[in-house]
C-alpha positions in Angstrom: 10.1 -75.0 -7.3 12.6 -73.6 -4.7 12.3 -77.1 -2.8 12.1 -80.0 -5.8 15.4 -81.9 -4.5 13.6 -82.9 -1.2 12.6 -86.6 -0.5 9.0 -85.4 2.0 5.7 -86.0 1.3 4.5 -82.3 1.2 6.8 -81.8 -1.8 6.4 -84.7 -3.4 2.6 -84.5 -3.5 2.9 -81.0 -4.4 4.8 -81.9 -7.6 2.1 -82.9 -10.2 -0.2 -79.8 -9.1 3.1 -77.2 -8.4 2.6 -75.4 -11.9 0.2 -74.8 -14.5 2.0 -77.2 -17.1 2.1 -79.8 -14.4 -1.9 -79.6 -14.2 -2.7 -79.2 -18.0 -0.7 -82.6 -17.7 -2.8 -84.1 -15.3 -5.7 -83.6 -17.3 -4.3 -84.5 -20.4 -3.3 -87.8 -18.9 -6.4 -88.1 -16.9 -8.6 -87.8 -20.5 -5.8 -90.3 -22.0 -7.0 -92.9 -19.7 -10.1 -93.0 -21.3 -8.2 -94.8 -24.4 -7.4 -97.9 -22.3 -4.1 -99.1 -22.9 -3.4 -96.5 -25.3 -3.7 -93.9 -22.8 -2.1 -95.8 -20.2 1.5 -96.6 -22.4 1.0 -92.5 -23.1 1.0 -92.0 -19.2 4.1 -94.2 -18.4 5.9 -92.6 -21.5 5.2 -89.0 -20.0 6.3 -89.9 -16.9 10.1 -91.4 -18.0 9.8 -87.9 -19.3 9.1 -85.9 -16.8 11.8 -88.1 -15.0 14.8 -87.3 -17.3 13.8 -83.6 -17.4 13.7 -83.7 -13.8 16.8 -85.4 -12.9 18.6 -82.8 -15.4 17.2 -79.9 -13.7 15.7 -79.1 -17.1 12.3 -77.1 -16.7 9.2 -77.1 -17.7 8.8 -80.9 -16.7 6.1 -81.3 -17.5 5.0 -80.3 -21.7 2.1 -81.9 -23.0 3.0 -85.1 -23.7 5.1 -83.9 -26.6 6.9 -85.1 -28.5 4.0 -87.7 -28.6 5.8 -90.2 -31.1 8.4 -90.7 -28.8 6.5 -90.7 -25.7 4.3 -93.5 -26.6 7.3 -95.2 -28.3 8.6 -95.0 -24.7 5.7 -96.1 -23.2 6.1 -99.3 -25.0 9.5 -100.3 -23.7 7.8 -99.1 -20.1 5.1 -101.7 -20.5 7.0 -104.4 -21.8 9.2 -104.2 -18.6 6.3 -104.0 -16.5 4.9 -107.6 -18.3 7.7 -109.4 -17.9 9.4 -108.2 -14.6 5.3 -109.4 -13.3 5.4 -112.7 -16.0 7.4 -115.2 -13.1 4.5 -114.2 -10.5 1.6 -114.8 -12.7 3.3 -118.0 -14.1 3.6 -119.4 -11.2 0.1 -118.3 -9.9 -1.0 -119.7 -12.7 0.3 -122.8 -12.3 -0.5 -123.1 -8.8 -4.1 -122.9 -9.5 -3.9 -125.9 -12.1 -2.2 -127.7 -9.5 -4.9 -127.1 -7.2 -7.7 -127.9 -9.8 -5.8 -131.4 -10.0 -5.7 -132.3 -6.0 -2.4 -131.4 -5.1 -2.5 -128.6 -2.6 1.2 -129.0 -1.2 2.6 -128.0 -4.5 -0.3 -125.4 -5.1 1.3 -123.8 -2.1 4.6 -123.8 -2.4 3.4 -122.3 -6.1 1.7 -120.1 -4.4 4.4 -119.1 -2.1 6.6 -119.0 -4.9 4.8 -116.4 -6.8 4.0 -114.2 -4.1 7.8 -113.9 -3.9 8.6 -113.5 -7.3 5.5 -110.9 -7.4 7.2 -108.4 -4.6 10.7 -108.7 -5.8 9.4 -107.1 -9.1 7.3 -105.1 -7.6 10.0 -103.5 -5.3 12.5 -103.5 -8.0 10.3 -101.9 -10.7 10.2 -97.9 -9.7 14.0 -97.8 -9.7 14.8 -99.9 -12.7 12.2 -97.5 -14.9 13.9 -94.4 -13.1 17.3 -95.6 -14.2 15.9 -96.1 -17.6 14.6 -92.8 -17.9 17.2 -90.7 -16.6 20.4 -92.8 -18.1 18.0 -93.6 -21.3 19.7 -97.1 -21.8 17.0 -100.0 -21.7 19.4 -102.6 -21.2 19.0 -101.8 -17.6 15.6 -103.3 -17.8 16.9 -106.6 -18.7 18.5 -107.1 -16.0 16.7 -106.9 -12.7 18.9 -108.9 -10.3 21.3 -105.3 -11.3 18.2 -103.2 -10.6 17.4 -104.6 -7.3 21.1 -104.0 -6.1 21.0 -101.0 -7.3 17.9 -100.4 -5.3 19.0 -101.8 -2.2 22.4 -100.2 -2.3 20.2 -96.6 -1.6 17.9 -98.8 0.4 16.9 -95.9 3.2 15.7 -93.8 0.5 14.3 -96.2 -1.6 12.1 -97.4 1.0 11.2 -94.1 2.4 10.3 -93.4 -1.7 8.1 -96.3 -1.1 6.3 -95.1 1.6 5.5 -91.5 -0.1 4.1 -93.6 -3.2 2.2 -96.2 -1.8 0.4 -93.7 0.3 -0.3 -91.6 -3.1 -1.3 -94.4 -4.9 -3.8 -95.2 -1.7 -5.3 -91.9 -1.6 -6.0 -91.7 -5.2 -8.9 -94.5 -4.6 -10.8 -91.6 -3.2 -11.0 -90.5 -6.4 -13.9 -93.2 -6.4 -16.2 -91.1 -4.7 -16.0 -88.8 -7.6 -18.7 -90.4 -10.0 -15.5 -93.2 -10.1 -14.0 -91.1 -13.0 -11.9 -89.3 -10.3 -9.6 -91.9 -10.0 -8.5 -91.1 -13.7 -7.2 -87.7 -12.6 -6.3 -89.0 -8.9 -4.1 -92.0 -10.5 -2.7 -89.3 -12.5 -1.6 -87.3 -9.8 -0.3 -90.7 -7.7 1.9 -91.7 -10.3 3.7 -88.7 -10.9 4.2 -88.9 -7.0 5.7 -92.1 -7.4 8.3 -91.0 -10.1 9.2 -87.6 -8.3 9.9 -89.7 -4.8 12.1 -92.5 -6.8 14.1 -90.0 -9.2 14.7 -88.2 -6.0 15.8 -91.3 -4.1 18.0 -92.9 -6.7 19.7 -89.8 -7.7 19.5 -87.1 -5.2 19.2 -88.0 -1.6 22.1 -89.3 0.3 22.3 -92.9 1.3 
């Protein structure tokens, strides 16, 4: 891909379609999803993958999931992070209903208020933590978010611009919907690998 170092749309949305082993991955990982949570660690594995390999200029990116021991073991570490960078927010949720079920709004509230905070701190964080973890391959970086989030904000133009190219993705892919619903399997997919292409890109390529 003569143009994979650009932060746009058009390339990054080009990305999981630009080759044939990128496609073959697509609907590998599409079919995976099928297995529930075990085809869902296998995605987030492949994509810390595709990451490293693409942050080390190392083609193919994409290669069929293999090795498939270590992807899934990756995977793991991928979903832990995810549950507990998202475990404040539903905590507090949580307790924000019970304190509503027992007639105390105020402090359902400032609960509420509390873990819708907590709930987009880790949701902005997230993509650039798991980028630094898959390129630099260290997952201490993913106990420490407060680190993460600096790090994210210190390249905050490109970061957010990042964000802008995957949220988009990830809103398009509900069209996959209209495909008997399965489509959103292999739109996701697609989305996904968006979203890892446009951070890798934004934490390690483009200027701040």
């Amino acid at each position: 891909m003569t143009d994979a170092r650009e932060l746009t749309f058009g390339v990054a949305f080009r990305f999981p379609l630009a080759t044939p082993e990128a496609r073959r991955d697509l609907v590998i990982g599409a079919l995976l999803l099928f297995l529930l949570l075990i085809g869902w660690i296998l995605n987030l594995g492949n994509r810390l993958n595709v990451v490293a390999r693409l942050h080390r200029d190392d083609p193919p990116y994409f290669r069929g999931f293999r090795p498939w021991t270590q992807t899934f073991a990756r995977g793991c570490v991928s979903a832990c992070a995810i549950s507990a960078y998202l475990f404040p927010a539903a905590a507090s949720f949580a307790l924000a209903y019970v304190a509503w079920q027992a007639g105390s709004p105020p402090l359902s509230f400032g609960l509420t208020a509390a873990g819708t905070g907590a709930f987009v701190l880790a949701v902005f964080t997230l993509p650039g933590c798991m980028t630094v973890y898959a390129v630099e391959r260290d997952p201490a970086v993913l106990r420490h978010p407060i680190l993460a989030f600096r790090r994210a904000w210190d390249r905050r133009a490109a970061y957010l611009h990042a964000w802008a190219i995957g949220l988009t993705a990830i809103l398009l892919s509900f069209l996959g919907l209209l495909l008997a619903g399965i489509g959103l399997f292999f739109t996701s997919v697609w989305a996904w690998t968006v979203v890892g292409y446009a951070f890798t890109i934004a934490m390690y390529t483009e200027e701040r």
